[in-house]
N, C-alpha and C positions, 0 to 999 in steps of 0.2 A: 329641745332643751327648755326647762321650765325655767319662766321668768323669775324675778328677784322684787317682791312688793318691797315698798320704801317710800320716805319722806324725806326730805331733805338733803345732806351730804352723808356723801358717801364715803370710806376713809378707806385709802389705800396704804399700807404698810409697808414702806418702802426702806430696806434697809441699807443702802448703796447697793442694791441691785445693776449689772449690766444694763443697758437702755432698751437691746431688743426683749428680755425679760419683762420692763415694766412695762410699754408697747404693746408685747402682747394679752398681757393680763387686761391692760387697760381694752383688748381688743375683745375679749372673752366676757368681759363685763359688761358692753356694750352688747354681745348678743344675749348678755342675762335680763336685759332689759333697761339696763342701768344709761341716763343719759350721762355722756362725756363732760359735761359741764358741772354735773352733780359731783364728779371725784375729785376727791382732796386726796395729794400724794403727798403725805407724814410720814416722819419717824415714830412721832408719837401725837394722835391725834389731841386738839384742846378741847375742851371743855364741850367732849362727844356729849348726846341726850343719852336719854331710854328709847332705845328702838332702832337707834343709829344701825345703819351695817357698817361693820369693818370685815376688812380685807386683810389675810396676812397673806404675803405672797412668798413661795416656795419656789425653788428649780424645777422641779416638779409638778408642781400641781397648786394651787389658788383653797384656803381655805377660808369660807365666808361666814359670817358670825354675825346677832343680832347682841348690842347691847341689853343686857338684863339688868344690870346694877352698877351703882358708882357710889364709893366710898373714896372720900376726898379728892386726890386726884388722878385713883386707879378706876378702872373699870372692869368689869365681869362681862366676858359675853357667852351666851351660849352657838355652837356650831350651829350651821341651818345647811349646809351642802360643801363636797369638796369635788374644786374643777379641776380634773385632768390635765396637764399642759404636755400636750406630743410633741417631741422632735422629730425630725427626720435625721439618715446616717450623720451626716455631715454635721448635726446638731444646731440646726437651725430650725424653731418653732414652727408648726403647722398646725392648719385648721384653723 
């Protein structure tokens, strides 16, 4: 799995997700290279840079994004990778 270059916080988009949901993401992002200490678990990140990564996180799958632009107090980002999230029968995350 190819790492995740970055500067700073990292913003996790966290919508009242289930806890093993955010858990794992947060697990998956640690092997993107991302340190644990680096992520912020937002609704809606504040006052992200350019370059920022955000995270939107899915049932499914983790899509990660590089801030490209901020226009007042929205931002643009573009995609940079989307992570897989497996369950097993039972629907409990794996890997």
């Amino acid at each position: 799995m190819e790492k995740i270059e970055y500067v700073g916080t990292v913003y996790l988009l966290d919508h009242k997700y289930p806890e093993p949901l955010i858990n794992h993401s947060m697990k998956k992002l640690e092997q993107l290279g991302i340190n644990k200490n680096d992520i912020e678990i937002t609704d809606a990140p504040e006052d992200p840079k350019i370059g920022s990564i955000v995270v939107e996180v899915f049932p499914y799958h983790l899509e990660i994004a590089r801030v490209r632009t901020i226009r007042n107090t929205s931002f643009i980002s573009g995609s940079i990778t989307t992570v897989e999230l497996k369950i097993d029968a039972e629907g409990n995350y794996i890997d």
